[in-house]
Every structure is written in structure tokens, then in C-alpha cells.
NUMAR-938122 format. One record per atom (N, C-alpha, C, CB): x, y, z; residue in three letters. Coordinates in steps of 0.1 Angstrom, whole numbers, padded with zeros to 4 digits, always signed. Glycine has a CB too. Layout:
N
XYZALA;...
This chain:
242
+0405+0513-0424UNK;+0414+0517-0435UNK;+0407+0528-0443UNK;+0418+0505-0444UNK;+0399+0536-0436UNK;+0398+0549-0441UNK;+0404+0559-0445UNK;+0393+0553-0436UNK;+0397+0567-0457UNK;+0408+0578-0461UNK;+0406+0592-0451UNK;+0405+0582-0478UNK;+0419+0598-0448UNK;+0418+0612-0436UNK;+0414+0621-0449UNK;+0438+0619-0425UNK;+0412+0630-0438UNK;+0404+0643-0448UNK;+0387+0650-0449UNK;+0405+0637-0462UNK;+0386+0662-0451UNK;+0376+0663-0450UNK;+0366+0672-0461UNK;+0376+0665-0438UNK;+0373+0668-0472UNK;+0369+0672-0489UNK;+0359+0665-0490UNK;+0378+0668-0502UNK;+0355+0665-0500UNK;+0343+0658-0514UNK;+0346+0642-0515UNK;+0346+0667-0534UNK;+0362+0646-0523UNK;+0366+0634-0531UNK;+0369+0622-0518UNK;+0381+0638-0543UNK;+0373+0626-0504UNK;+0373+0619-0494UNK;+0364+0608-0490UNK;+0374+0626-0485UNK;+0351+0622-0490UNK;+0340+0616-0479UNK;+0333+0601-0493UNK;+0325+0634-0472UNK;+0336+0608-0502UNK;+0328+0597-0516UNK;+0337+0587-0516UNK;+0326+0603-0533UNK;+0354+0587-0510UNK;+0358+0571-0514UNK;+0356+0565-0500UNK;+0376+0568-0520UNK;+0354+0573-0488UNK;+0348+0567-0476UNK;+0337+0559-0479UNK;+0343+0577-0468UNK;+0325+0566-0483UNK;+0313+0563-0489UNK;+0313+0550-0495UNK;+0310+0572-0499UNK;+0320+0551-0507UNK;+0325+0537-0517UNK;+0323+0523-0508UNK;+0344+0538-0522UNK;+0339+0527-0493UNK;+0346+0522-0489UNK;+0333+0514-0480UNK;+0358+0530-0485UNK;+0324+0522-0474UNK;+0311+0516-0460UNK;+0302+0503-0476UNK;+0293+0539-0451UNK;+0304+0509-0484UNK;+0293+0500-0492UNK;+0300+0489-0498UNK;+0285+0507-0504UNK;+0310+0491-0496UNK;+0325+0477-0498UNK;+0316+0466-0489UNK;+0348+0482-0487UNK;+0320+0474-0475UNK;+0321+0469-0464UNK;+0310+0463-0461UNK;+0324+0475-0457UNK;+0297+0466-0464UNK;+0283+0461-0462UNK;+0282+0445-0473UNK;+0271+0477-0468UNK;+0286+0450-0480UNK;+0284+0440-0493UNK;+0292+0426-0486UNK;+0293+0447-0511UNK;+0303+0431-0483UNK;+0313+0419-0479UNK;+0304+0410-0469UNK;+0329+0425-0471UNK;+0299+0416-0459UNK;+0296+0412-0451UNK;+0282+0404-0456UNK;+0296+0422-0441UNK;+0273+0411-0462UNK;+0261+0403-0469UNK;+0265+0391-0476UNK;+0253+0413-0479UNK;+0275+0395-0482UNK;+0279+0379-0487UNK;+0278+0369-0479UNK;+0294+0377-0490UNK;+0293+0372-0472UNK;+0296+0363-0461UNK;+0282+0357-0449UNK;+0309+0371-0453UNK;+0274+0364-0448UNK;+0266+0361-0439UNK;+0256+0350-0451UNK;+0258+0376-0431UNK;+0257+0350-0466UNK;+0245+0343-0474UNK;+0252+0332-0474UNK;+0240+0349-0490UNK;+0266+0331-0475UNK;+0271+0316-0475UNK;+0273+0311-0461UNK;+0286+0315-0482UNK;+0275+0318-0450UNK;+0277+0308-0439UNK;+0257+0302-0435UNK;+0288+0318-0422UNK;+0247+0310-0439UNK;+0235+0303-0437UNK;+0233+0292-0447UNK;+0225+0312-0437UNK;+0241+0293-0457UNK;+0236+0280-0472UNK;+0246+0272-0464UNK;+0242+0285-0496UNK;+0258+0273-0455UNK;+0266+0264-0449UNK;+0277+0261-0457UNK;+0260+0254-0446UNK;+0285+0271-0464UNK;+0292+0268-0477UNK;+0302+0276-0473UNK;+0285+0272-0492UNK;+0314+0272-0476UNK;+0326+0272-0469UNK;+0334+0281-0480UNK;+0331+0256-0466UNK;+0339+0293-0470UNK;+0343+0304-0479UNK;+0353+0312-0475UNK;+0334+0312-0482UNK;+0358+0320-0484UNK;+0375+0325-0481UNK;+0374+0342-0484UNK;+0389+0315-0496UNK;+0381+0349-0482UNK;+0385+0364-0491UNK;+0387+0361-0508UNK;+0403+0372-0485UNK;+0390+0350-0511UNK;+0389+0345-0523UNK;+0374+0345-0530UNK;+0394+0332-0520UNK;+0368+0337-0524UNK;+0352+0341-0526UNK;+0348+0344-0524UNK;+0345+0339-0526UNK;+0350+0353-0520UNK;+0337+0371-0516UNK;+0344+0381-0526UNK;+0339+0380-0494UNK;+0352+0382-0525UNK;+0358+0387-0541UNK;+0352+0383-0554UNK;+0372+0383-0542UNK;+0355+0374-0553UNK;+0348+0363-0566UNK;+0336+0372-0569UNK;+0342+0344-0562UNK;+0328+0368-0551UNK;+0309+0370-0556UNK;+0310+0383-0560UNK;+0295+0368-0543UNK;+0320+0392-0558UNK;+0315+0408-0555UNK;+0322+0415-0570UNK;+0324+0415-0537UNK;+0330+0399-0578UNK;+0332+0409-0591UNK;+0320+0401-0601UNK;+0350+0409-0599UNK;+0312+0388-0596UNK;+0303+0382-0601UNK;+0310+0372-0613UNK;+0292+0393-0606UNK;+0321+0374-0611UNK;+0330+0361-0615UNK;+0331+0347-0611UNK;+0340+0365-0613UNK;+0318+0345-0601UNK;+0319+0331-0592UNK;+0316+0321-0600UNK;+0310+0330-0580UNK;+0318+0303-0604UNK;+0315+0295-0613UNK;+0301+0295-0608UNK;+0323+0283-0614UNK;+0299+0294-0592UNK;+0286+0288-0588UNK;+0276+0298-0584UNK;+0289+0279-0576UNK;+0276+0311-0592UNK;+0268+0318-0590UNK;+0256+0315-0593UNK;+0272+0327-0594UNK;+0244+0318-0585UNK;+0230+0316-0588UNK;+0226+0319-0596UNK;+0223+0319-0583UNK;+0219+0313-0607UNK;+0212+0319-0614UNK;+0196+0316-0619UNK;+0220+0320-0622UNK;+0191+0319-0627UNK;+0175+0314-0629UNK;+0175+0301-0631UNK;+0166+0319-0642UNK;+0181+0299-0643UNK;+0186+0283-0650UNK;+0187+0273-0641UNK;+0201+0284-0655UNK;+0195+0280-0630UNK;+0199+0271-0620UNK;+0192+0270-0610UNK;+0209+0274-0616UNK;+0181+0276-0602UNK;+0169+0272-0594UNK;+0166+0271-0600UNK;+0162+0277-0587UNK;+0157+0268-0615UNK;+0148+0258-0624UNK;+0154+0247-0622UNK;+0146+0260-0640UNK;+0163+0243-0630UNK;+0169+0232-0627UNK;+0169+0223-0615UNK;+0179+0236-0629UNK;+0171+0229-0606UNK;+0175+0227-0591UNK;+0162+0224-0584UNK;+0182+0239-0584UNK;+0148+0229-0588UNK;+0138+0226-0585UNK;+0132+0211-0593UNK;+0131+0238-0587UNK;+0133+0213-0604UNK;+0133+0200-0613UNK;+0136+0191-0605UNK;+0143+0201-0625UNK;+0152+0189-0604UNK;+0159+0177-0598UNK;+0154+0176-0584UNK;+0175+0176-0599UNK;+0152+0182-0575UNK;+0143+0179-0566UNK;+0128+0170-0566UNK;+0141+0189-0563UNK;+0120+0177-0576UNK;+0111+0171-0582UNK;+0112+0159-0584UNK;+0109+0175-0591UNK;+0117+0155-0590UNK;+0123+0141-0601UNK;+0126+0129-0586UNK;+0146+0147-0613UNK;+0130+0134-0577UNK;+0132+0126-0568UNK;+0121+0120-0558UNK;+0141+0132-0564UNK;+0112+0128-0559UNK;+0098+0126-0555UNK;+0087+0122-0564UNK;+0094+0136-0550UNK;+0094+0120-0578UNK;+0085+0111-0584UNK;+0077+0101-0585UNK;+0087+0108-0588UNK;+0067+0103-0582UNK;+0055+0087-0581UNK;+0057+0088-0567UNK;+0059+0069-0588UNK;+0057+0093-0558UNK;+0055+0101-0544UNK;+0046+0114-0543UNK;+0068+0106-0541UNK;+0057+0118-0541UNK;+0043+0136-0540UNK;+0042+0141-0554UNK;+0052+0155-0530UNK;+0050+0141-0566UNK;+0048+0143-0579UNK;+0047+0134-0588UNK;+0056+0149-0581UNK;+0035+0134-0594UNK;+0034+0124-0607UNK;+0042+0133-0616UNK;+0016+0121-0614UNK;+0046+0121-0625UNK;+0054+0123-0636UNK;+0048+0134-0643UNK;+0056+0110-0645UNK;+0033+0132-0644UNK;+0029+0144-0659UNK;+0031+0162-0654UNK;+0006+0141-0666UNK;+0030+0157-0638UNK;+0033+0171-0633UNK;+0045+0177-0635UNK;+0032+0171-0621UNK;+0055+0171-0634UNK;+0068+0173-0637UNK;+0071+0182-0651UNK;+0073+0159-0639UNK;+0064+0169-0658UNK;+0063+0174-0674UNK;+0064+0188-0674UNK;+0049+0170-0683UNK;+0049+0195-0666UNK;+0043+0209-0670UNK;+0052+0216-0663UNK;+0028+0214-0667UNK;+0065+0208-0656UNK;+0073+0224-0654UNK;+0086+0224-0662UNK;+0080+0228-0635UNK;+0085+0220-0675UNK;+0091+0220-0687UNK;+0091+0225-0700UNK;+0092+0214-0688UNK;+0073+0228-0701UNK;+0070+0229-0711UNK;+0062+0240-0715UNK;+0066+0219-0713UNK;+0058+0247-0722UNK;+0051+0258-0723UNK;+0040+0260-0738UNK;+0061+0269-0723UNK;+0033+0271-0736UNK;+0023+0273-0750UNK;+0011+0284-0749UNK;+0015+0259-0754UNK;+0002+0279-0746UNK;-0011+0285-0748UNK;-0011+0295-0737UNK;-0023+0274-0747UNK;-0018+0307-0737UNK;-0024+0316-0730UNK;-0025+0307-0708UNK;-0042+0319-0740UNK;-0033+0301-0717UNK;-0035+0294-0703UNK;-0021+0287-0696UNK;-0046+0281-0707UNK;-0016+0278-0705UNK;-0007+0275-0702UNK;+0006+0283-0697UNK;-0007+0270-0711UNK;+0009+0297-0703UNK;+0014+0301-0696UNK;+0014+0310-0682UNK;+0017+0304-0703UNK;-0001+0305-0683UNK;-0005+0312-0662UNK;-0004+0302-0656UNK;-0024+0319-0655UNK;-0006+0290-0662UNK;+0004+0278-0647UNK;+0012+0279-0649UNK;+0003+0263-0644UNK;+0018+0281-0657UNK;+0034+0282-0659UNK;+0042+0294-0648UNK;+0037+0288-0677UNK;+0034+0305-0649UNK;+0038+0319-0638UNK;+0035+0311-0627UNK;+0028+0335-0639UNK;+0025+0303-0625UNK;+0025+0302-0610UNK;+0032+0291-0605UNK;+0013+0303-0606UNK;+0039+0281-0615UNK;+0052+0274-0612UNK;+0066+0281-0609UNK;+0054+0267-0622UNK;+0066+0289-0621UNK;+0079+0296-0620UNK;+0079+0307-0606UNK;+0082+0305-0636UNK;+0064+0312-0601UNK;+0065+0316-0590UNK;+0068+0305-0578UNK;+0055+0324-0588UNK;+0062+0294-0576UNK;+0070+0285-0567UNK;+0081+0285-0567UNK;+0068+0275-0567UNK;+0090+0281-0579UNK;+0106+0282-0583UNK;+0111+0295-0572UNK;+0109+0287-0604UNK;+0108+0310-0573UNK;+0110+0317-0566UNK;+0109+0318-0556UNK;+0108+0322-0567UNK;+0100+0317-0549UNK;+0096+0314-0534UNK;+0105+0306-0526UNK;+0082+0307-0534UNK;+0106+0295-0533UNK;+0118+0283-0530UNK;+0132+0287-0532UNK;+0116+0270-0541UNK;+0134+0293-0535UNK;+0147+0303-0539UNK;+0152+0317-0526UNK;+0141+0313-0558UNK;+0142+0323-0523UNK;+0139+0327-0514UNK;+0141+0322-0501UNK;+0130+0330-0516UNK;+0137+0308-0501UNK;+0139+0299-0490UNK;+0149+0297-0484UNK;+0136+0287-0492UNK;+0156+0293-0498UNK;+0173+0289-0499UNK;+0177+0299-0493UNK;+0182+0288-0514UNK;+0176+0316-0492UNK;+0181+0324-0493UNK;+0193+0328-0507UNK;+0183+0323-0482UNK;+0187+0326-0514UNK;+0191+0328-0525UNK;+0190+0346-0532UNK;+0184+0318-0532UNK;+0176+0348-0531UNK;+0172+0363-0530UNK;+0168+0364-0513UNK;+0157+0367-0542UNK;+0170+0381-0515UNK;+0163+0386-0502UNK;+0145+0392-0500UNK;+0173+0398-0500UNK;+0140+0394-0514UNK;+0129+0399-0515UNK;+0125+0392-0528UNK;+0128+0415-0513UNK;+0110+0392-0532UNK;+0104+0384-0541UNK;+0096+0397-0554UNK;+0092+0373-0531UNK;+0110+0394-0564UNK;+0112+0406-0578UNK;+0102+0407-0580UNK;+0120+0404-0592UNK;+0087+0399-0580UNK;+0077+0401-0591UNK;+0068+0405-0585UNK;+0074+0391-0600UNK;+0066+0416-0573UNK;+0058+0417-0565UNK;+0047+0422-0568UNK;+0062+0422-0556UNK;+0049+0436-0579UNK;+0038+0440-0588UNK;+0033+0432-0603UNK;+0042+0454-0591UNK;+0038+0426-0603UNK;+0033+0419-0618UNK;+0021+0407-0611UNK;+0049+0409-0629UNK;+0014+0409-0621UNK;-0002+0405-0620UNK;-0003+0398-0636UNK;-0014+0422-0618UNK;-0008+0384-0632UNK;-0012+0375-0647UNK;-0022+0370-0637UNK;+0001+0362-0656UNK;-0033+0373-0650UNK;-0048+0370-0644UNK;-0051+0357-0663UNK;-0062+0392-0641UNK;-0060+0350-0655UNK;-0064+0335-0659UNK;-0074+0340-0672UNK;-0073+0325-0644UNK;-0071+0336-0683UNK;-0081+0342-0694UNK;-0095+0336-0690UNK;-0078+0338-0711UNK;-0102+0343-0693UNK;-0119+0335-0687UNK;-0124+0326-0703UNK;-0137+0353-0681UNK;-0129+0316-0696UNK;-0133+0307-0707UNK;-0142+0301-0710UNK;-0127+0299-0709UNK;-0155+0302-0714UNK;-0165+0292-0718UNK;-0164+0280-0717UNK;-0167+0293-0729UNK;-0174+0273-0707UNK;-0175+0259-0702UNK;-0185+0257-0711UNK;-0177+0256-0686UNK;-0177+0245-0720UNK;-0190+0236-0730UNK;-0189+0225-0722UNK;-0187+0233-0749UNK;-0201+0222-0725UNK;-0209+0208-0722UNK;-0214+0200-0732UNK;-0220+0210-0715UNK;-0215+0187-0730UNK;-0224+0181-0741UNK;-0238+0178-0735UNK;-0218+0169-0747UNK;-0246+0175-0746UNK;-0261+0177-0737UNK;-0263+0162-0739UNK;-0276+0188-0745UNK;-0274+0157-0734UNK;-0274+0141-0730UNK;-0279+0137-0748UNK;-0290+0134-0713UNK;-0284+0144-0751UNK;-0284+0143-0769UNK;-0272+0133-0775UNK;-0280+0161-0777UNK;-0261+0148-0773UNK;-0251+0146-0778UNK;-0240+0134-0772UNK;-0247+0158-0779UNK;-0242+0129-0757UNK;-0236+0119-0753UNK;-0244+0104-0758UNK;-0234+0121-0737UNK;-0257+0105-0760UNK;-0264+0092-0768UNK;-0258+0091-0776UNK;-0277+0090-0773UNK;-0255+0103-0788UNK;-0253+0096-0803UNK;-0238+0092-0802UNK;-0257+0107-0818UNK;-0229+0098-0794UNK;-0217+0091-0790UNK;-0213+0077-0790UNK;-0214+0095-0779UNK;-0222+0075-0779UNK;-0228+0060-0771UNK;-0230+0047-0782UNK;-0248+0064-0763UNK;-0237+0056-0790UNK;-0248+0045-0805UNK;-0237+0045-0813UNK;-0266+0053-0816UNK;-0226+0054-0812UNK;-0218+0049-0827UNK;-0209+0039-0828UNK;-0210+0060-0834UNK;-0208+0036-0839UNK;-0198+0020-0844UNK;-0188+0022-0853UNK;-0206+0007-0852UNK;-0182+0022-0847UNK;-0169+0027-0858UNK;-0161+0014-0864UNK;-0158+0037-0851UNK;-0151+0011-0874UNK;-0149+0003-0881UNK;-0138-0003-0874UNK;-0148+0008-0893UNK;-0130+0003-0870UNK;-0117+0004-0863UNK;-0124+0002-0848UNK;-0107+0021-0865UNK;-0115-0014-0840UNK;-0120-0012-0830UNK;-0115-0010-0815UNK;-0124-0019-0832UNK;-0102-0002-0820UNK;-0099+0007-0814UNK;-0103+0019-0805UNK;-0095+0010-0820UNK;-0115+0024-0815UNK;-0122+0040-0819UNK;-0132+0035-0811UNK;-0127+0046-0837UNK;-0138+0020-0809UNK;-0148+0015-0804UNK;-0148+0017-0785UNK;-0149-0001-0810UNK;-0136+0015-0786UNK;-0128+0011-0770UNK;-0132+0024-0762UNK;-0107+0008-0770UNK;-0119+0034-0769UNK;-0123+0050-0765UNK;-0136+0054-0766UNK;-0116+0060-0772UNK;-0143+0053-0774UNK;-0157+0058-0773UNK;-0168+0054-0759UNK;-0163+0052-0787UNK;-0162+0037-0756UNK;-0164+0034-0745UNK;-0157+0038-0733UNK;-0164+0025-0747UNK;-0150+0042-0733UNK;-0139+0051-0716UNK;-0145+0066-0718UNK;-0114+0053-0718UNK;-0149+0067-0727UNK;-0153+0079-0730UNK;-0167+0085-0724UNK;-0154+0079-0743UNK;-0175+0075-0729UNK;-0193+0072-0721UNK;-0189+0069-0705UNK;-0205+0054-0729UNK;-0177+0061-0700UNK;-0175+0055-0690UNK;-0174+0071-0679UNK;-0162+0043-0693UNK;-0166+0079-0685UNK;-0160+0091-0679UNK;-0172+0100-0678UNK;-0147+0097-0687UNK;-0182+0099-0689UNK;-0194+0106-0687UNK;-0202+0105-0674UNK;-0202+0101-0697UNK;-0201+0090-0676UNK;-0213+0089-0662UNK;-0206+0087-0651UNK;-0224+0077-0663UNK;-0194+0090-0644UNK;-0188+0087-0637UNK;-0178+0098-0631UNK;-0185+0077-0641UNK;-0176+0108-0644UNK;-0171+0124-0632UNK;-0155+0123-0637UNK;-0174+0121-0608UNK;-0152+0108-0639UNK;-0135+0106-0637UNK;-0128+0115-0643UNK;-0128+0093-0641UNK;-0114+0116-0643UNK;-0106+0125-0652UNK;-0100+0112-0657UNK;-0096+0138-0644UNK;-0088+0114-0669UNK;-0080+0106-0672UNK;-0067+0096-0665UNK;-0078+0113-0678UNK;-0068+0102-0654UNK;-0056+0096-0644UNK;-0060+0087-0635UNK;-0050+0105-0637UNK;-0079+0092-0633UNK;-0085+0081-0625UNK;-0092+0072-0631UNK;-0092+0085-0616UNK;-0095+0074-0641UNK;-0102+0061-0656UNK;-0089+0052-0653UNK;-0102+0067-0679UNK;-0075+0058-0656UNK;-0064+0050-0661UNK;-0062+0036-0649UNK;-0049+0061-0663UNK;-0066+0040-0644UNK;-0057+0037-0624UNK;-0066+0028-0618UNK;-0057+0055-0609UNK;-0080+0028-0621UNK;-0090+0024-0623UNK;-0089+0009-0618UNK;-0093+0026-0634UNK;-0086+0003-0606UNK;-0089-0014-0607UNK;-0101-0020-0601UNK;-0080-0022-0599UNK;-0103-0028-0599UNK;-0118-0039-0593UNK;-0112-0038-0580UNK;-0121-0057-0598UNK;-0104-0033-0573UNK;-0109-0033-0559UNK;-0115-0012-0555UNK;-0091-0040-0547UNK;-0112-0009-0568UNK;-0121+0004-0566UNK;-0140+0007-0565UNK;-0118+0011-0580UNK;-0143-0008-0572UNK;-0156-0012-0572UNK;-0159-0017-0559UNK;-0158-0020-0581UNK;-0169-0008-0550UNK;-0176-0015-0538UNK;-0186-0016-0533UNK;-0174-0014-0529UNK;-0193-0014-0524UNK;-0206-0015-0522UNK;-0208-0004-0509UNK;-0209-0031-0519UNK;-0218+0006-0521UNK;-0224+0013-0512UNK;-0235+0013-0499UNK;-0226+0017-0518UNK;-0235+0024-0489UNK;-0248+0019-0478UNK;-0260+0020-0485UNK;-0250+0028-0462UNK;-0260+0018-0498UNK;-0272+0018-0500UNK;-0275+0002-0510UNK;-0274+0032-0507UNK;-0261-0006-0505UNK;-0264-0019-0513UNK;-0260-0015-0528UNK;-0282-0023-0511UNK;-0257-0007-0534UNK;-0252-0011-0548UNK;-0241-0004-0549UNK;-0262-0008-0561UNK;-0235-0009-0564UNK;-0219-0008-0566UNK;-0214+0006-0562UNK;-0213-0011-0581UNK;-0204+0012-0563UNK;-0200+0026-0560UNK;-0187+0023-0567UNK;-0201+0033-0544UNK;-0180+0036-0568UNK;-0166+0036-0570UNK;-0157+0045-0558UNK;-0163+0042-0584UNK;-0146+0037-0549UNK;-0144+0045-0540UNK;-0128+0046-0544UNK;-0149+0040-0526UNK;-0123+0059-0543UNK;-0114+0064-0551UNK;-0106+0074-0549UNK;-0118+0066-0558UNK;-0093+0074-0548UNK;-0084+0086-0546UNK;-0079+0093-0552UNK;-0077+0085-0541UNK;-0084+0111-0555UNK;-0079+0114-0566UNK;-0071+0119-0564UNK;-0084+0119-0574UNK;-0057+0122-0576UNK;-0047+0128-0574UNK;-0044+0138-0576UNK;-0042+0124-0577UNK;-0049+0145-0580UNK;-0051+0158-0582UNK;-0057+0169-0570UNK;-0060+0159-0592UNK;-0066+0165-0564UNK;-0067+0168-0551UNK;-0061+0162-0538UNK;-0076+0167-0550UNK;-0060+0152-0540UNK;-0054+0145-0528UNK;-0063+0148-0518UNK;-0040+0148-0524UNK;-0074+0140-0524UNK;-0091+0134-0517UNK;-0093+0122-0520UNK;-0106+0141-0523UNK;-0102+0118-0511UNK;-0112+0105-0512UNK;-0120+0108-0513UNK;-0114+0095-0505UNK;-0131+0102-0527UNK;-0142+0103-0528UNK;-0150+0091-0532UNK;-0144+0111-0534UNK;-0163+0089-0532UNK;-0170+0080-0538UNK;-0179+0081-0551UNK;-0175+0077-0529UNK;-0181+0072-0561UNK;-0190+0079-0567UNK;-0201+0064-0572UNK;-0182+0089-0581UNK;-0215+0067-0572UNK;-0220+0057-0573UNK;-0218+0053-0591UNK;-0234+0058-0565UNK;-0224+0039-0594UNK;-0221+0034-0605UNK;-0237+0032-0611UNK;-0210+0021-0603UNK;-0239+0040-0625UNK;-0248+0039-0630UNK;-0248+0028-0639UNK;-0250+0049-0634UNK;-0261+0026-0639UNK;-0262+0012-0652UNK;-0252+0010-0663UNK;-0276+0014-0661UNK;-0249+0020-0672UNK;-0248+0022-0682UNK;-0233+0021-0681UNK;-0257+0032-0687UNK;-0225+0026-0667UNK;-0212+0030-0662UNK;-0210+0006-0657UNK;-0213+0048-0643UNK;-0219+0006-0655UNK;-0216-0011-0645UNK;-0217-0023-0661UNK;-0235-0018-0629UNK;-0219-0015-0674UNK;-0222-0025-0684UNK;-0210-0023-0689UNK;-0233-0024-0693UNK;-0205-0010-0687UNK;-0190-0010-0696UNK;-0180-0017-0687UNK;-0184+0006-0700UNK;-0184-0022-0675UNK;-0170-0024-0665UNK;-0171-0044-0666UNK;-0172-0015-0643UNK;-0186-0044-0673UNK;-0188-0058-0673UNK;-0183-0062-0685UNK;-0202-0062-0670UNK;-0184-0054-0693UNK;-0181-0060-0706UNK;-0162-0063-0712UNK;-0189-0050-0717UNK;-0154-0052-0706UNK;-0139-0047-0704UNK;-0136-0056-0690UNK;-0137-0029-0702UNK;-0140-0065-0683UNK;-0135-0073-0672UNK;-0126-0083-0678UNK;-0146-0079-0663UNK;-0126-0092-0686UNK;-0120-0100-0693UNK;-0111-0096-0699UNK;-0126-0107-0699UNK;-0109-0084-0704UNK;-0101-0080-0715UNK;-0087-0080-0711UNK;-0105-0066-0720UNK;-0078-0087-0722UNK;-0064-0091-0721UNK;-0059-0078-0715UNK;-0056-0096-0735UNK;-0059-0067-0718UNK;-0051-0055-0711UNK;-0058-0054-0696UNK;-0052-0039-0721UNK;-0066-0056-0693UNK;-0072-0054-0685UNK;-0068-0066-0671UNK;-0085-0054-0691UNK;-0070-0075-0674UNK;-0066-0086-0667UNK;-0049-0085-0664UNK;-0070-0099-0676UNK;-0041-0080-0674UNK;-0024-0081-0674UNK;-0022-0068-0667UNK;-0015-0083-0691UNK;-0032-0059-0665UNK;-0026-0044-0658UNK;-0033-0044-0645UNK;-0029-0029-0667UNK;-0044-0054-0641UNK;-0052-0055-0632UNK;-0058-0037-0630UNK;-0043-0062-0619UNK;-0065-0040-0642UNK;-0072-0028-0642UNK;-0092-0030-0649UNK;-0061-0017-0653UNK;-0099-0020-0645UNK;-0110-0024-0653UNK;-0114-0019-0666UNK;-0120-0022-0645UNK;-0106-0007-0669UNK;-0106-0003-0689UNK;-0096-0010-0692UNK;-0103+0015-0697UNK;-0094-0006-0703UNK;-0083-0011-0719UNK;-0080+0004-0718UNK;-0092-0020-0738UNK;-0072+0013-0708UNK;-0069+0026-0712UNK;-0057+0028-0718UNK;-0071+0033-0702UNK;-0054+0033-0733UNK;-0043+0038-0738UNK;-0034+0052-0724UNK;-0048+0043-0755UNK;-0022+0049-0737UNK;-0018+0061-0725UNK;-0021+0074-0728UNK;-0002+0063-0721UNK;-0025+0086-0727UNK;-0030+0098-0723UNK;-0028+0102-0737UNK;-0023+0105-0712UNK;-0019+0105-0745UNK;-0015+0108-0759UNK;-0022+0098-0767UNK;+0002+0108-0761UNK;-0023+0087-0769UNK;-0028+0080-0773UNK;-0048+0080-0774UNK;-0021+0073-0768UNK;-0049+0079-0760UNK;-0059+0085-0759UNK;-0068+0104-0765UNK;-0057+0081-0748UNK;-0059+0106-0762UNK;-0066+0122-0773UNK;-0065+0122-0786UNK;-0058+0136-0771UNK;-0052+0116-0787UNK;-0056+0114-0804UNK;-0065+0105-0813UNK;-0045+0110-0810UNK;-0069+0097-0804UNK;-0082+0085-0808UNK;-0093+0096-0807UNK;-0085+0070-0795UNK;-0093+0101-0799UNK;-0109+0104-0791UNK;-0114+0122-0805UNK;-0105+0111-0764UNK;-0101+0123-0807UNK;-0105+0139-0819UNK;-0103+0131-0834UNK;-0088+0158-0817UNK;-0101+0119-0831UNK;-0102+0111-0848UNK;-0113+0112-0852UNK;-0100+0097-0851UNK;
């Protein structure tokens, strides 16, 4: 249904008419691979961008989310989840780019886009000073008594995490069948972290086997079949900067 003629104003509604035609067809070829069932009705729709179910950011966030959510306490712990919700700090917002770049990628998959928009943008990781404490400063930790014995507990998960490497998710998770026996005859901790999604071992120092002896009895401990009294994560930071 081309226009005859061989002017200006012809060959440009010709023109128009091939990029009609291309578009139509790109449509139709994005919905019969998503497998979505479509008319001249909706290709029109997509092509005035008047469609209800048009793609949008919102909506692969979202859509990645609820995916997520379903693999909860599977391939995704809950707190991971969290961080593809939430935002802040410098830092924070470079895992955040490199979530929201998964979100894309995955979008891509769908065929949703054809090429990946952010090809030149570059977010680089602010560099940051690794403090340490010195064995100084973990004694006088160790020696203090606080009034509240609360403050007493954390101070002890605290020395416990010292001598033992753990992060907070593996303190928490922590039970007596994690305690075993190394080939060298004494205790070890053998353990799967989640964050890597490794096994490792770590042996148990004196000072790490007094705090596990002394927290064995303890009512939270016994009822969670665990070896700390570990609050939950929020709880725990706010004790530990009191």
C-alpha cells in the first residue's frame, strides 16, 4: 500500500510507511517469543505506547523482587532481598548499581530490551580504610563488665567472632553439631557460609571453646538449638555501638 510517485513528499511517506512496517513486525516478533497472544489491536496499542502492560522499570524491579521472594530461604536469604529495596550510602549505592544491573540483564533475557542502555556508565567502589583492632584493644573489650547484662552477652559474641573469623549470619546459625573434631584431635568449627556458598573449617581457640561452654545451657540457646544467645541483627548493632 504504497504511495505512486516519484517526488520528495512521496518517497518520505514511503519512508514513514517501511518504518511503520519494521516496527510492526518487531513488535509482533517480541510478543510471539514472550508467548503472548496478540491482535492488530495490540500492536497498535504498543506502537501508540498506550498498552496497560507496557514494560516498564517499576515493573522489572518489581518482577525481579517477586521472583526473589519465592526463592526465599532457598537461593535468597531474606536480608538479601531487603538490599534490593533499599538504598543510602556511597557504598550502598554501588551494590545497588550492580543489582539494578542484574534487574537489566534479566530484562534483556525476557527480551524485554534489545541492547543493555548503560553500556558506558562506569560506578567504581569508593576505596576505604580497613580498621582493625589490635589484640590491645580486643583484651580490654574482653575484661569489661557492664551493668546491663545484656551488653555482657554481646560483648561476648563479640570476642566469640574475634577469634573465630564468623560474620553475623554464621554466629547466628551457629549449632553444636557445627562443633567437631579436627585431624588434629581438637574442636574445630565446620561450617557453611552463606555468603559464599563454601565450606569451611575453622579451628576453636581457648578463649572461643570457654564462650561456647559457658552459653551451652542458656535458655535461648537450648530453645533455638543453637550455641550463642544471638539477638537479631538490628538488635545486635545497636547493643554493640551502646
Amino acid at each position: 500500500m504504497r504511495v505512486r510517485g516519484n517526488t520528495l513528499e512521496v518517497d518520505t511517506i514511503n519512508t514513514q510507511l517501511e518504518g511503520l512496517k519494521i516496527k510492526v513486525i518487531q513488535i509482533a516478533n517480541q510478543l510471539s517469543l514472550l508467548g503472548k497472544p496478540f491482535n492488530v489491536h495490540t500492536i497498535r496499542k504498543r506502537l501508540e505506547g498506550n498498552e496497560a502492560s507496557q514494560i516498564s522499570l517499576i515493573r522489572v524491579c518489581a518482577e525481579q523482587i517477586r521472583e526473589m521472594e519465592k526463592l526465599k530461604g532457598k537461593t535468597y536469604a531474606p536480608a538479601t532481598i531487603i538490599k534490593y529495596k533499599f538504598d543510602n550510602s556511597t557504598t550502598t549505592c554501588y551494590k545497588h548499581y550492580q543489582r539494578f544491573s542484574r534487574m537489566i540483564r534479566n530484562a534483556m533475557h525476557k527480551g524485554y530490551l534489545e541492547k543493555y542502555p548503560f553500556e558506558n556508565y562506569k560506578i567504581r567502589m569508593p576505596k576505604k580504610r580497613i580498621q582493625y583492632l589490635t589484640q590491645e584493644e580486643i583484651d580490654r573489650i574482653q575484661h569489661r563488665e557492664y551493668k546491663v547484662e545484656r551488653l555482657n552477652v554481646i560483648r561476648d559474641i563479640f570476642i566469640f567472632c574475634c577469634y573465630t573469623g564468623l560474620a553475623y549470619a554464621e554466629v547466628e546459625a551457629l549449632c553444636p553439631d557445627n562443633v567437631t573434631t579436627g585431624m588434629d584431635g581438637e574442636p574445630w568449627l565446620s561450617i557453611h557460609r552463606k555468603k559464599t556458598d563454601k565450606h569451611y573449617q575453622v579451628p576453636l581457640f581457648p578463649i572461643a571453646l570457654k564462650l561456647l561452654e559457658k552459653y551451652k545451657n542458656h535458655p535461648r540457646c537450648l530453645k533455638k538449638d543453637r550455641c550463642l544467645p544471638v539477638p537479631s541483627n538490628v538488635k545486635y548493632n545497636a547493643y554493640l555501638t551502646a
